[in-house]
FIFIBA-918569 format. One record per residue (C-alpha): residue number from 1; residue in one letter; x, y, z. Coordinates in steps of 0.25 Angstrom, whole numbers, plus 5000, padded with zeros to 4 digits. Layout:
! residues N
+-----+-----+------+------+------+
!   n ! res !   xx !   yy !   zz !
+-----+-----+------+------+------+
! NUM !   A !    X !    Y !    Z !
...
+-----+-----+------+------+------+
END
This chain:
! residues 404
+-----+-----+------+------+------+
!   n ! res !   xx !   yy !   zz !
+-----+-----+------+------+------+
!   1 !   X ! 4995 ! 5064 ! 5093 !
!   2 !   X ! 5002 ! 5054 ! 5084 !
!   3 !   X ! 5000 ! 5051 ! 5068 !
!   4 !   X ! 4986 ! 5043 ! 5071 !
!   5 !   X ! 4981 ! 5054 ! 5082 !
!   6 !   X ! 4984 ! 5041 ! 5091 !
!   7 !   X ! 4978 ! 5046 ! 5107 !
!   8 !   X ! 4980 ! 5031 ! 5113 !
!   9 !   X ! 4988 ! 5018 ! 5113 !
!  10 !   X ! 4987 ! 5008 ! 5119 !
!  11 !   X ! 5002 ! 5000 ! 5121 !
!  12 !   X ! 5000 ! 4984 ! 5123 !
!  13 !   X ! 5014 ! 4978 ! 5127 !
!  14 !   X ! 5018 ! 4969 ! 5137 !
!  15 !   X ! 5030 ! 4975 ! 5141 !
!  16 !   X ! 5027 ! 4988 ! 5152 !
!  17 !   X ! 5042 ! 4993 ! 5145 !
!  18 !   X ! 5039 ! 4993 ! 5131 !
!  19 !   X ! 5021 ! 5000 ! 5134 !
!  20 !   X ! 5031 ! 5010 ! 5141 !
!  21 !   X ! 5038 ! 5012 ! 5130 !
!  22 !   X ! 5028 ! 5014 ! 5120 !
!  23 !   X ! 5019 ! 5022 ! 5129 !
!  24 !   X ! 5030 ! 5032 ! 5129 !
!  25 !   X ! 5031 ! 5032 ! 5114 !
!  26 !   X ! 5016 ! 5035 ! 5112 !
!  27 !   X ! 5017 ! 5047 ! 5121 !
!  28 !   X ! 5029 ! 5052 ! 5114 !
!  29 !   X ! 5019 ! 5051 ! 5102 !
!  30 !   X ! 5008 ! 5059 ! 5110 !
!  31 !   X ! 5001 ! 5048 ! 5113 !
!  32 !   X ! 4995 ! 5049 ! 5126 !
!  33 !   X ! 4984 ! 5040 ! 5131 !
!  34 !   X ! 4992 ! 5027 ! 5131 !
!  35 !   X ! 4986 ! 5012 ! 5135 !
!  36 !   X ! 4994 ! 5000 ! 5138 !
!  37 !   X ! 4993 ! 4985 ! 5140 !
!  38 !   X ! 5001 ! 4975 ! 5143 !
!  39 !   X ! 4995 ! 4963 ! 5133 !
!  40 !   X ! 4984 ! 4962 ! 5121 !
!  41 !   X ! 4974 ! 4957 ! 5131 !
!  42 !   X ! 4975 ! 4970 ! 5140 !
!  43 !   X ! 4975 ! 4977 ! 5128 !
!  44 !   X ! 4964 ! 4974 ! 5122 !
!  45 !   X ! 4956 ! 4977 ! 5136 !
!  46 !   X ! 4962 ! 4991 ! 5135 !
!  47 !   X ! 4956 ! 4993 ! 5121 !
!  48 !   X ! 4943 ! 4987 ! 5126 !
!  49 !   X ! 4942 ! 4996 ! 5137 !
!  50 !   X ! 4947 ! 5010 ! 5133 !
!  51 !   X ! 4940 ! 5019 ! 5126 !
!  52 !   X ! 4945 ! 5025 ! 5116 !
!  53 !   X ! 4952 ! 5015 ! 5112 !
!  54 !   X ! 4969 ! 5017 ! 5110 !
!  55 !   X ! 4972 ! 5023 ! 5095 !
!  56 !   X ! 4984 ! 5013 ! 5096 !
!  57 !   X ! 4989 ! 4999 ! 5101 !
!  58 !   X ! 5004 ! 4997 ! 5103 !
!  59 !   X ! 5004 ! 4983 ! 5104 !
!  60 !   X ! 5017 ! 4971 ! 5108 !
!  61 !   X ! 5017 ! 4958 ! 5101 !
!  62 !   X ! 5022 ! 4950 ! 5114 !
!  63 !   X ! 5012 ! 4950 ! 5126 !
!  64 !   X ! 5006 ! 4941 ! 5136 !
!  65 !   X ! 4992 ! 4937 ! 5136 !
!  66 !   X ! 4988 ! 4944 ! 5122 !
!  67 !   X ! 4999 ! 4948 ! 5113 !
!  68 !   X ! 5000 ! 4958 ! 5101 !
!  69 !   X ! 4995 ! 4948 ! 5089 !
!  70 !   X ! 4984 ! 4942 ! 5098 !
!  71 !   X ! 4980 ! 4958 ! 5102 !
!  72 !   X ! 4981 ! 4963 ! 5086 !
!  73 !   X ! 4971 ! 4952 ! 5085 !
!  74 !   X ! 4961 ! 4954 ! 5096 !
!  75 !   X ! 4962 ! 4970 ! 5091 !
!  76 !   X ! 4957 ! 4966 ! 5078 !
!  77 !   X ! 4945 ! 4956 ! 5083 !
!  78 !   X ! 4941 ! 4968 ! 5093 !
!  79 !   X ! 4940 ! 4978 ! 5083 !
!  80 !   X ! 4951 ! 4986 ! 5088 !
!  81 !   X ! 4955 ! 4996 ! 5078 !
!  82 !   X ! 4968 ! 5002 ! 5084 !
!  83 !   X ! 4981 ! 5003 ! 5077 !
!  84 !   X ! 4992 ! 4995 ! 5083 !
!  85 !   X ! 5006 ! 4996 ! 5082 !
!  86 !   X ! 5013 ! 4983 ! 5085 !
!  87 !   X ! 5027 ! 4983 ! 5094 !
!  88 !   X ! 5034 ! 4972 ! 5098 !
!  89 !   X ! 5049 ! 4967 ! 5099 !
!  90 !   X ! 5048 ! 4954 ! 5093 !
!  91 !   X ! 5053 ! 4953 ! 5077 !
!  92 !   X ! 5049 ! 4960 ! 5069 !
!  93 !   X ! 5044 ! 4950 ! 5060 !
!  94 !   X ! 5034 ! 4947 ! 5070 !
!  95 !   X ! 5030 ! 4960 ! 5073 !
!  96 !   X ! 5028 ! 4963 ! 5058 !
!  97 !   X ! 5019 ! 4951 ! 5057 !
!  98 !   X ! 5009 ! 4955 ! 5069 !
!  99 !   X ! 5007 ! 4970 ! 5063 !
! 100 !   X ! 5004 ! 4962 ! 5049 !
! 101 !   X ! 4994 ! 4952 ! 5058 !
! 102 !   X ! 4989 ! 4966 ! 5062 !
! 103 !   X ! 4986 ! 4970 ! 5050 !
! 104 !   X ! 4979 ! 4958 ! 5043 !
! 105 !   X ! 4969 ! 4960 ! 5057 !
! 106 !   X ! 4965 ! 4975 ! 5049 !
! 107 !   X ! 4974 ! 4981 ! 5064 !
! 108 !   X ! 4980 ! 4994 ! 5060 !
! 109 !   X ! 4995 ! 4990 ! 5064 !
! 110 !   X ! 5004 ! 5005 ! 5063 !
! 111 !   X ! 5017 ! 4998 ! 5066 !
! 112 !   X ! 5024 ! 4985 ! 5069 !
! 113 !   X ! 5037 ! 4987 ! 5076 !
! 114 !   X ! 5047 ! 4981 ! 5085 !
! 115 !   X ! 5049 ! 4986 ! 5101 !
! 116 !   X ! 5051 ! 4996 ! 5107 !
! 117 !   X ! 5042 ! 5005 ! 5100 !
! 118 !   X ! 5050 ! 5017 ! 5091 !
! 119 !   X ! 5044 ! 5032 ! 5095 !
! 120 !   X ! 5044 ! 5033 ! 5079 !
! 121 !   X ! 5039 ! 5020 ! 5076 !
! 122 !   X ! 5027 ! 5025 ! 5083 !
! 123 !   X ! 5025 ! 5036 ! 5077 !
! 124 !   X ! 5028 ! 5032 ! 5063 !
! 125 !   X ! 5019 ! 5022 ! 5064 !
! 126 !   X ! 5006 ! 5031 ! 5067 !
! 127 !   X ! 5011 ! 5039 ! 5058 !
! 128 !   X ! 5011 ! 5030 ! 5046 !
! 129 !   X ! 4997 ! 5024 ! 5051 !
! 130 !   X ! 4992 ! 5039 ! 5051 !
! 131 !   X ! 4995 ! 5040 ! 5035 !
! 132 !   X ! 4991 ! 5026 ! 5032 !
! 133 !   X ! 4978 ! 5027 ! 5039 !
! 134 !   X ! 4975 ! 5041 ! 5032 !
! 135 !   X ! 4976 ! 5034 ! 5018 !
! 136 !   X ! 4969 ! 5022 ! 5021 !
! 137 !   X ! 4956 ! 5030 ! 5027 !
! 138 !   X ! 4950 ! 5034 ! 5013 !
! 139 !   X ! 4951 ! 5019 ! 5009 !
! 140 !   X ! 4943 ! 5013 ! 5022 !
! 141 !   X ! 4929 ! 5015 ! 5017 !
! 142 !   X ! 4922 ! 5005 ! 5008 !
! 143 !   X ! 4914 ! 5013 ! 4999 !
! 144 !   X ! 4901 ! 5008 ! 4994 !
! 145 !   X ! 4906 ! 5007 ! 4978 !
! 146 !   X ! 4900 ! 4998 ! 4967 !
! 147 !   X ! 4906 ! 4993 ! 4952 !
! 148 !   X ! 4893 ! 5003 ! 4949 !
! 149 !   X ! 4901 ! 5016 ! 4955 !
! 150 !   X ! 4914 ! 5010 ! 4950 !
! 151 !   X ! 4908 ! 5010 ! 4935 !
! 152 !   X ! 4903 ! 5022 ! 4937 !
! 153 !   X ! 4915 ! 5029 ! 4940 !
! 154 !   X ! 4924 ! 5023 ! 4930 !
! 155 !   X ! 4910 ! 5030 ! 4921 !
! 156 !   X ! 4913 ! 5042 ! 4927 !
! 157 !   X ! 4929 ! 5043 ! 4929 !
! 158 !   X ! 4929 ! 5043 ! 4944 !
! 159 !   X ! 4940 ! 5032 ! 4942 !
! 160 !   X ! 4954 ! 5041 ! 4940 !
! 161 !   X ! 4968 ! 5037 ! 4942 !
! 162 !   X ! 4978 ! 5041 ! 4953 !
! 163 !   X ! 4993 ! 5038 ! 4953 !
! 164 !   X ! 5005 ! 5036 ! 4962 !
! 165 !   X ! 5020 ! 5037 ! 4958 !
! 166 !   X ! 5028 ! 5026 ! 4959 !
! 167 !   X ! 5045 ! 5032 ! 4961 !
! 168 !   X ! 5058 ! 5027 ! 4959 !
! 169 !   X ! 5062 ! 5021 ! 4972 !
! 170 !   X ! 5077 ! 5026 ! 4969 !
! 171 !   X ! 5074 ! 5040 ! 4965 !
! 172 !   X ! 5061 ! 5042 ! 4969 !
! 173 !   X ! 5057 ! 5047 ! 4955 !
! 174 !   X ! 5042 ! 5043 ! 4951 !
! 175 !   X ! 5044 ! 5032 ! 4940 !
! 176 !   X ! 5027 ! 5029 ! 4938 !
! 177 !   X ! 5014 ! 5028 ! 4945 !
! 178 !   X ! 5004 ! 5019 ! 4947 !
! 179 !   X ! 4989 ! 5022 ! 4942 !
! 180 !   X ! 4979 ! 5022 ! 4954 !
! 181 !   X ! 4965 ! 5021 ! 4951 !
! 182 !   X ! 4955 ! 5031 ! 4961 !
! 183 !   X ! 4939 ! 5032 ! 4961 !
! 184 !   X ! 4933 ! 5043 ! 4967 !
! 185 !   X ! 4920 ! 5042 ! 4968 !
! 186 !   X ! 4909 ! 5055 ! 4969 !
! 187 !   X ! 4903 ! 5054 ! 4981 !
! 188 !   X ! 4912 ! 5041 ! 4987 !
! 189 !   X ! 4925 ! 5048 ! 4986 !
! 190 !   X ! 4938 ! 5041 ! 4983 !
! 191 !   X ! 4935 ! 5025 ! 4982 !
! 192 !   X ! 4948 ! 5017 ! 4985 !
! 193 !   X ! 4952 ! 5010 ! 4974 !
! 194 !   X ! 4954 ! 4998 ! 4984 !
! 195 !   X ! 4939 ! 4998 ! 4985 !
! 196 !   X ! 4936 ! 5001 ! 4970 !
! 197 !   X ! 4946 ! 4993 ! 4961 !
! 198 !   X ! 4941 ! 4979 ! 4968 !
! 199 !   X ! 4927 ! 4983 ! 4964 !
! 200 !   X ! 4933 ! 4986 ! 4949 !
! 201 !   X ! 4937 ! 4972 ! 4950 !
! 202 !   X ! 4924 ! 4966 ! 4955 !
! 203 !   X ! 4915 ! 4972 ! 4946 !
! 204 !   X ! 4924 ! 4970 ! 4933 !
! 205 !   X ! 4926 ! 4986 ! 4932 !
! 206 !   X ! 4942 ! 4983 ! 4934 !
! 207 !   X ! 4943 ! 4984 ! 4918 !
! 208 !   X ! 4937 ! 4994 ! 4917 !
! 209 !   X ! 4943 ! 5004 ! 4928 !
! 210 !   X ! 4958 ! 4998 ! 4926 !
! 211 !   X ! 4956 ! 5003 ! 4911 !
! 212 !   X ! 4953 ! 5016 ! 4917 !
! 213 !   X ! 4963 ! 5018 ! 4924 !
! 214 !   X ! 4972 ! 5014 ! 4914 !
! 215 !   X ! 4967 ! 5023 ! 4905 !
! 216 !   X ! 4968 ! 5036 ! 4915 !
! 217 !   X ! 4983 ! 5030 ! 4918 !
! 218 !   X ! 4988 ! 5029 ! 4904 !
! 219 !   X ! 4980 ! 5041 ! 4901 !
! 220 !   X ! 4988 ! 5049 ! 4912 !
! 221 !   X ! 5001 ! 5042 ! 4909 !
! 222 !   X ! 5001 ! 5049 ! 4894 !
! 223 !   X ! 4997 ! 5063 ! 4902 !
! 224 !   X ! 5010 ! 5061 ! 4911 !
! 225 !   X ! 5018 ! 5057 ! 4898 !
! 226 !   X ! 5014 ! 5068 ! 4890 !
! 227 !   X ! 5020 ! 5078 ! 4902 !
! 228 !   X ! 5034 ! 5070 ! 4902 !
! 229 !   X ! 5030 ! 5061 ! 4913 !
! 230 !   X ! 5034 ! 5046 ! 4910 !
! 231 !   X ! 5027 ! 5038 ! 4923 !
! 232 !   X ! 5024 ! 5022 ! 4921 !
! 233 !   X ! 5009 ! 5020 ! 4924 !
! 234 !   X ! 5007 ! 5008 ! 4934 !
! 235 !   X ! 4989 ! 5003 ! 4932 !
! 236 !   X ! 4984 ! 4993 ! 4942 !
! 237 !   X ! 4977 ! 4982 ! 4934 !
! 238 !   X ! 4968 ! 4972 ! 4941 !
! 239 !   X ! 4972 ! 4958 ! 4940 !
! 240 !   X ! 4956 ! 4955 ! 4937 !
! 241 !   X ! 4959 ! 4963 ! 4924 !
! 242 !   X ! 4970 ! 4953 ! 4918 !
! 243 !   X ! 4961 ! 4942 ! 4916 !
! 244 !   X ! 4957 ! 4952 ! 4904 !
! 245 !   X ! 4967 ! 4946 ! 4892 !
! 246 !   X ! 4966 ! 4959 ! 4884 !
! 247 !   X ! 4970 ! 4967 ! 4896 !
! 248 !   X ! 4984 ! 4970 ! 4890 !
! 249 !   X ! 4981 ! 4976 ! 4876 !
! 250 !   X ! 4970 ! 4984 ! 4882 !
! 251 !   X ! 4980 ! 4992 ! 4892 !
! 252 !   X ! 4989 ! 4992 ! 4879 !
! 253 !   X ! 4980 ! 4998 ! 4873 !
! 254 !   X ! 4977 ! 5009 ! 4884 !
! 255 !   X ! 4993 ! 5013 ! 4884 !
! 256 !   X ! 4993 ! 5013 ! 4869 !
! 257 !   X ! 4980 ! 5023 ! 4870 !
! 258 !   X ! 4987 ! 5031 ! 4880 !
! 259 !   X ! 5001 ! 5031 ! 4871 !
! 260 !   X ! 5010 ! 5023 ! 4883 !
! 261 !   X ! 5019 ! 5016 ! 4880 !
! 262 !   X ! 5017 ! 5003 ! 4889 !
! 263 !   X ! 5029 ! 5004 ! 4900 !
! 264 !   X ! 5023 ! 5015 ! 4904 !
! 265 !   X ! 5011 ! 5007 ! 4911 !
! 266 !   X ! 5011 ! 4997 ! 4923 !
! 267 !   X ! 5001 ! 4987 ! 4925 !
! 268 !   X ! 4999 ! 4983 ! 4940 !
! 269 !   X ! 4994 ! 4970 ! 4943 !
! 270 !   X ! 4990 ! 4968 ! 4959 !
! 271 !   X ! 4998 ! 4954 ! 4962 !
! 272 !   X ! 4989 ! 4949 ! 4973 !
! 273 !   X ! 4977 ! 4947 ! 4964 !
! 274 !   X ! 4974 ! 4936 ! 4956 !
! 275 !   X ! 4969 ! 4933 ! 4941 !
! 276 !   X ! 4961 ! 4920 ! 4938 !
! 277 !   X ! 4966 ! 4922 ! 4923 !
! 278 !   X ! 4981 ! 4919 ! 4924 !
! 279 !   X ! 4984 ! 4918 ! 4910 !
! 280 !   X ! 4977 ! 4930 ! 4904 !
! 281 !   X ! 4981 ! 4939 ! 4915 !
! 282 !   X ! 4995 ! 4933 ! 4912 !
! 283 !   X ! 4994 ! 4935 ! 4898 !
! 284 !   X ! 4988 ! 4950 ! 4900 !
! 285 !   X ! 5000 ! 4955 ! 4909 !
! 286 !   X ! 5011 ! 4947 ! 4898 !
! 287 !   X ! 5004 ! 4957 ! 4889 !
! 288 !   X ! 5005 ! 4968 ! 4896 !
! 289 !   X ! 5019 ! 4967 ! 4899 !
! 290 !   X ! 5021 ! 4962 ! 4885 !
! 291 !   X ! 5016 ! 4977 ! 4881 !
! 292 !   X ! 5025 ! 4983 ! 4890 !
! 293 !   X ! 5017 ! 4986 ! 4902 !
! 294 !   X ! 5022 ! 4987 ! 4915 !
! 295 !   X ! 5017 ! 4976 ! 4925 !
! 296 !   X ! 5017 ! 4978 ! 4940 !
! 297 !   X ! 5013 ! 4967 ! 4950 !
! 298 !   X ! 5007 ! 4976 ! 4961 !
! 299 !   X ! 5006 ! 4973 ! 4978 !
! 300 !   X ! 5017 ! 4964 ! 4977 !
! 301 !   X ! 5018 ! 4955 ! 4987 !
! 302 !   X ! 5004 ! 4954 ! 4991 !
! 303 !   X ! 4999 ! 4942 ! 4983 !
! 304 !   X ! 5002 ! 4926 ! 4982 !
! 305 !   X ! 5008 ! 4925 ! 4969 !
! 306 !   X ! 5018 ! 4938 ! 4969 !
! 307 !   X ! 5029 ! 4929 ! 4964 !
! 308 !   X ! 5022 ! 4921 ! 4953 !
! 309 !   X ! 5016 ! 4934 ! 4949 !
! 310 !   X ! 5031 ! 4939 ! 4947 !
! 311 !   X ! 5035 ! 4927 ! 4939 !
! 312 !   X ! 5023 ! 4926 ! 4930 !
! 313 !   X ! 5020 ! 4941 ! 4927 !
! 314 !   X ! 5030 ! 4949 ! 4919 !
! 315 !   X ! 5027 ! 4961 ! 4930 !
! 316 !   X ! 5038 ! 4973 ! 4928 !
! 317 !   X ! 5035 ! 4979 ! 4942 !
! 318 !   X ! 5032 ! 4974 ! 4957 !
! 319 !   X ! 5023 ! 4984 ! 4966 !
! 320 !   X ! 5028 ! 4980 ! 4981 !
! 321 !   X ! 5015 ! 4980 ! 4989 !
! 322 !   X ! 5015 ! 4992 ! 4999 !
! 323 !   X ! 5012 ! 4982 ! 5011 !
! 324 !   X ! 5027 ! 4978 ! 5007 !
! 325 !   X ! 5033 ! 4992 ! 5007 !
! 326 !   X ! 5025 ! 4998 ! 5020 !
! 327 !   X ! 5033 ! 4996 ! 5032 !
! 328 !   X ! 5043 ! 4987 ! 5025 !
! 329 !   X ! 5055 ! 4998 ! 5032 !
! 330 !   X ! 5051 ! 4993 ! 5046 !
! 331 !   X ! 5047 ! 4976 ! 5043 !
! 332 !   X ! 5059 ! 4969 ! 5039 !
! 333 !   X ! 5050 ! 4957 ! 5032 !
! 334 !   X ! 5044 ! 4967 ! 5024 !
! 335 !   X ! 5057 ! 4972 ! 5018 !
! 336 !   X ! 5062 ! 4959 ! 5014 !
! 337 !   X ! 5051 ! 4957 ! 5005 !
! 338 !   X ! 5050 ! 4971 ! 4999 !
! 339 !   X ! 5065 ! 4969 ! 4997 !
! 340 !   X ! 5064 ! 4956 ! 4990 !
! 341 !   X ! 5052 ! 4958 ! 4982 !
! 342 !   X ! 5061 ! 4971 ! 4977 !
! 343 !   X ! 5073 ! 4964 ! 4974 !
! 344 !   X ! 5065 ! 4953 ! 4967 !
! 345 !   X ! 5057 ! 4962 ! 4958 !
! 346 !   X ! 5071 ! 4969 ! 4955 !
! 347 !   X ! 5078 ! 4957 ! 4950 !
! 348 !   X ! 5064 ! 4954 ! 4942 !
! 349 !   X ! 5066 ! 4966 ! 4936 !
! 350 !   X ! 5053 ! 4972 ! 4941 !
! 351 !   X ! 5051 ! 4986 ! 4945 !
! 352 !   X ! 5046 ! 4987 ! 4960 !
! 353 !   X ! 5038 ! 4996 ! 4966 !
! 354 !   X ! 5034 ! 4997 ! 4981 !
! 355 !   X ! 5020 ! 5002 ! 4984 !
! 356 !   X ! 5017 ! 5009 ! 4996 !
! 357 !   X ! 5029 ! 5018 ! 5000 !
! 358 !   X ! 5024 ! 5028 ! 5010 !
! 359 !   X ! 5038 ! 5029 ! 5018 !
! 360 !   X ! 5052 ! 5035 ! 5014 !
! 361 !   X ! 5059 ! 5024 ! 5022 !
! 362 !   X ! 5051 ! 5012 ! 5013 !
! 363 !   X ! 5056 ! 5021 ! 5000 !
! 364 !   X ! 5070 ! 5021 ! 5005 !
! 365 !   X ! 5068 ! 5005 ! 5009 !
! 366 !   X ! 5062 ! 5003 ! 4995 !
! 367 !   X ! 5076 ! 5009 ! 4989 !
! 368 !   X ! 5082 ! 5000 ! 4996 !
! 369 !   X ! 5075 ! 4988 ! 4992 !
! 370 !   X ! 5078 ! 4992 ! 4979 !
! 371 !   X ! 5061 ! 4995 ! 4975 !
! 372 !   X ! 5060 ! 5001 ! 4960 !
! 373 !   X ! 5048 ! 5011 ! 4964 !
! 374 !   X ! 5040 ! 5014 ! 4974 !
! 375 !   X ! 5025 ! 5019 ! 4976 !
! 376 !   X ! 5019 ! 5025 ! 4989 !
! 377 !   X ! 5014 ! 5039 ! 4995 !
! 378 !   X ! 5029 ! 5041 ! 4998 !
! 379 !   X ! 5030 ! 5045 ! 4984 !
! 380 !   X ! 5015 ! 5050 ! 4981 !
! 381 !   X ! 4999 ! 5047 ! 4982 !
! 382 !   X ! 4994 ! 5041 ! 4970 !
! 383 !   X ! 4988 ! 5056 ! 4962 !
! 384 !   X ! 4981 ! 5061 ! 4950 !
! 385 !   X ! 4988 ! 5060 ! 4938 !
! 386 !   X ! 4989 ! 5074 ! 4935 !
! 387 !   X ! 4996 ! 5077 ! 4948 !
! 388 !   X ! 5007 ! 5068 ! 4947 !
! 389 !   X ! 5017 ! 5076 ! 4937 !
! 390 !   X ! 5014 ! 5087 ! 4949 !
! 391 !   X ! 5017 ! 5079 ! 4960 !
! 392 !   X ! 5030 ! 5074 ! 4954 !
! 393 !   X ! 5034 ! 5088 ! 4952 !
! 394 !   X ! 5032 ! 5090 ! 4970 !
! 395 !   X ! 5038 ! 5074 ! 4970 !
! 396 !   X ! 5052 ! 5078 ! 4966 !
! 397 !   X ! 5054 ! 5084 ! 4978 !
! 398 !   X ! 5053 ! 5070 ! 4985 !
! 399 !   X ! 5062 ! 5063 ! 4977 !
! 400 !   X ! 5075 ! 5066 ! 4983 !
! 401 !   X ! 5071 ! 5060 ! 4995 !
! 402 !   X ! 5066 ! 5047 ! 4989 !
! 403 !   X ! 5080 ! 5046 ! 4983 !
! 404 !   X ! 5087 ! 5033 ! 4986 !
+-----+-----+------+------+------+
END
């Protein structure tokens, strides 16, 4: 069995040379009930005649009669839910394109490569879909949460903070971390934040729970200081929350309370979402840098405005989107952008840091490019305050290998 305890596959290719070609790999991999069609249109007759249905579709782009981008489609309107890997030999520009096409259809696409398929390739692809898909599985359900049970845990403290080190890219030594708010909830479980911070915002609770946070963030950060550890703070804030013009001297007056000194915090404003307030939310982020926080514009890159935010805003750091650093060592579009956005925040003067870093070779591409930090399960999950001076301690053993 492979990575994803894959039993079947089913290879649509045109070609009898390259269906031979993958056939072999599969069974190399232990796969051994194999399917094969010669177009999407057989294909899709396969998948409506077979039971069960293939754990895995191996499609080509070129075909006669149906081809690969008409057969990603009429997978989705059929409600096929199989992974697909994509393999064709055209460039791989186009190729790259199809798997996002893929994606924006809600297709689980594992890979997106050029023929004739790699052994290795295979493998690594349904091995990196395995780790993906077990992270993603506690997010998937929608729990039925009000702004009732969010005021009541912020009553009752169910509301605590997680964080995740962000390290040197050069020397791999941990140079902050980034404050992650978590809910867990007394019968419900864990509740994603992607599920509950929206709500925050919808129900004007946003104040309330960023505050919170703050306060257990800071609060930590003066526990760290007093056992020698000196770690920059980073503290999403919700654009929603700028429109607020005494925003600044209230988080002033949060790290005076805590005895910080300002460099020692980092705002975090998400650079796709938008304010209707410009000039207040302006004013509050000239404050805040006027003070001598940190400010960070985060999931760069996936916004309209990315370069008039840069010119407007006096940010001190750019957060790389993760959809940027994912997959950038095999996609050659993606690694002309990650290296230019790099290059222009270093002759802005901007600390970078890439989000998402799950693979050594993206580390060792990210030294190249020159990136300031990076953040990502390569280095750590985000964890409990308390366990981070221990987990630095086991960390050091993984520095030498992160070493440019």
């Amino acid at each position: 069995m492979t990575a994803l305890q894959i039993s079947s596959v089913l290879i649509v290719d045109d070609s009898l040379v390259q269906r031979s070609h993958a056939l072999a790999i599969c069974r190399e991999l232990g796969i051994e009930k194999l399917h094969e069609a010669g177009n999407g249109r057989e294909a899709l007759a396969l998948l409506t005649a077979v039971s069960p249905k293939p754990g895995l579709v191996i499609v080509d782009l070129e075909m006669p009669t149906m081809d690969g981008p008409e057969f990603l489609v009429k997978l989705q309107e059929l409600g096929f839910d199989i992974p697909v890997i994509v393999a064709s030999s055209r460039e791989q520009a186009l190729i790259d394109t199809v798997r996002e096409m893929g994606g924006v259809l809600g297709l689980h696409v594992l890979a997106a490569v050029q023929k004739p398929l790699q052994v290795d390739v295979l493998r690594q692809a349904l091995q990196n879909a395995q780790s993906r898909e077990t992270r993603r599985s506690s997010q998937r359900t929608e729990l039925n949460i009000d702004a009732a049970a969010l005021s009541d845990a912020l009553d009752r403290g169910e509301i605590f903070v997680h964080y995740q080190p962000k390290a040197d890219i050069r020397t791999g030594i941990v140079r902050g971390v980034e404050a992650l708010a978590r809910w867990k909830h007394p019968t419900l479980g864990m509740v994603p934040p992607d599920q509950f911070i929206p709500l925050a915002e919808r129900s004007q609770l946003i104040h309330r729970l960023t505050i919170d946070v703050m306060n257990q963030s800071m609060l930590q950060n003066s526990a760290w200081r007093a056992r020698g550890l000196h770690l920059p703070v980073a503290i999403n804030l919700s654009p929603v929350l700028l429109e607020r013009s005494d925003l600044a001297l209230e988080i002033a007056s949060l790290q005076q309370c805590h005895g910080l000194t300002p460099d020692q915090i980092v705002i975090e404003i998400t650079e796709s979402s938008l304010v209707t307030r410009v000039g207040t939310a302006l004013s509050v982020l000239a404050q805040l840098r006027l003070r001598g926080f940190g400010l960070s514009i985060d999931d760069y890159g996936t916004g309209f405005s990315s370069m008039q935010q840069l010119a407007r805003i006096p940010f001190t750091e750019l957060k790389i989107d993760r959809s940027f650093v994912r997959g950038a060592p095999e996609r050659e579009s993606l690694q002309v952008i990650l290296r230019s956005a790099i290059e222009m925040a270093n002759r802005l003067g901007l600390v970078t840091v890439a989000e998402g870093v799950e693979s050594l070779q993206e580390w060792r591409m990210l030294q190249e490019f020159g990136c300031t930090l990076g953040q990502g399960w390569l280095i750590a999950k985000p964890m409990a305050g308390d366990d981070l001076i221990g987990w630095m301690k086991q960390y050091r053993v993984q520095v030498g290998q992160l070493r440019a």
